[in-house]
N, C-alpha and C positions, 0 to 999 in steps of 0.2 A: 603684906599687901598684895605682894605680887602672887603669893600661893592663890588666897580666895580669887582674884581675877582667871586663873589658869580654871581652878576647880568650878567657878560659874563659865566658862568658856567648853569646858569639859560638860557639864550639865544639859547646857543648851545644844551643844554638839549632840548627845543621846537621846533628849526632846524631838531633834530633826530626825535623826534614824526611827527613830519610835514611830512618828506621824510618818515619813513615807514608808514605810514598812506594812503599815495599819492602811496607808493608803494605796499598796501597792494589791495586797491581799484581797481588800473591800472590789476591786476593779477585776478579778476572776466572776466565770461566770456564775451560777449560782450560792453565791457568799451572800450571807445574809444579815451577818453581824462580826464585827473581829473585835475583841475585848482582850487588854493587857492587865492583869493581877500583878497582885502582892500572893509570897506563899501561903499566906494566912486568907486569902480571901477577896483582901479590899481593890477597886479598882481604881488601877490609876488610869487609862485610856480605853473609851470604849466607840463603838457607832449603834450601838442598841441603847434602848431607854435606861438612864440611871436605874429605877426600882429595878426594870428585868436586870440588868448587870448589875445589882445588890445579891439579888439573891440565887442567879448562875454562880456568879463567883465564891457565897461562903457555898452552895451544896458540892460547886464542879473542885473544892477545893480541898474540902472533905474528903471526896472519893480519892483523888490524886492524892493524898495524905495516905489512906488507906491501901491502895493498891501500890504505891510504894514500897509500905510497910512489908507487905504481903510479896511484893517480889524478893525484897532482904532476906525475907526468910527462905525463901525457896531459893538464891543464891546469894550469900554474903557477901562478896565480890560486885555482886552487879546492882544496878541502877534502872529504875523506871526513865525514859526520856520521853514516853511515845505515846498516847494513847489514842484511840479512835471509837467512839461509839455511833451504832445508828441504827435511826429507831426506823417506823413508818413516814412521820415528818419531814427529821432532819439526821445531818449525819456532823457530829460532833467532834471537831481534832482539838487536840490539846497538848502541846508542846512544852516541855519543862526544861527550866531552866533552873539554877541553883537561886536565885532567887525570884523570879518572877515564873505567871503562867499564862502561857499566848492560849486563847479561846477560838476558833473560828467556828462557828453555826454553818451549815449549808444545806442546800435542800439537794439531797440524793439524785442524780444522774437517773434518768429514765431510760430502761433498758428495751 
């Protein structure tokens, strides 16, 4: 009894890291969305529209699937942690974790 008490104690403990983490990131200047994944895709936190964060998260997961693969092979020793794309729009980070993947959207700094 006393385990599951500890382990929902624990639970809700990383639900609160989770939300002000999401809410610390959302509060920089142009951030436009911050979305928490599963490796495979599914969201579990986002501040963009459910559909848009359906389908950010199976394509942005795909790629991070993929360009992982693709650093393994170019060093077997090492690990994808890091990426950053950016377009015209937006400029996309994506932070990996052994199980989950932090999304932030933002609109590119005007030079």
């Amino acid at each position: 009894m006393a385990s599951s008490t500890n382990d929902a104690a624990a639970i809700a403990a990383q639900q609160i890291d989770i939300d002000e983490t999401i809410n610390r990131l959302r509060s920089k200047k142009g951030v436009e969305s911050v979305t928490v994944l599963t490796k495979d895709g599914r969201v579990i936190r986002t501040t963009a529209s459910p559909e848009h964060s359906e389908v950010q998260g199976k394509l942005l997961s795909r790629l991070v699937r993929d360009a992982a693969e693709i650093v393994k092979e170019l060093e077997s020793q090492d690990e994808l942690s890091f990426m950053r794309i950016r377009t015209k729009r937006h400029e996309i980070m994506l932070a990996l974790d052994h199980n989950y993947l932090l999304v932030i959207v933002q609109s590119p700094q005007k030079e």
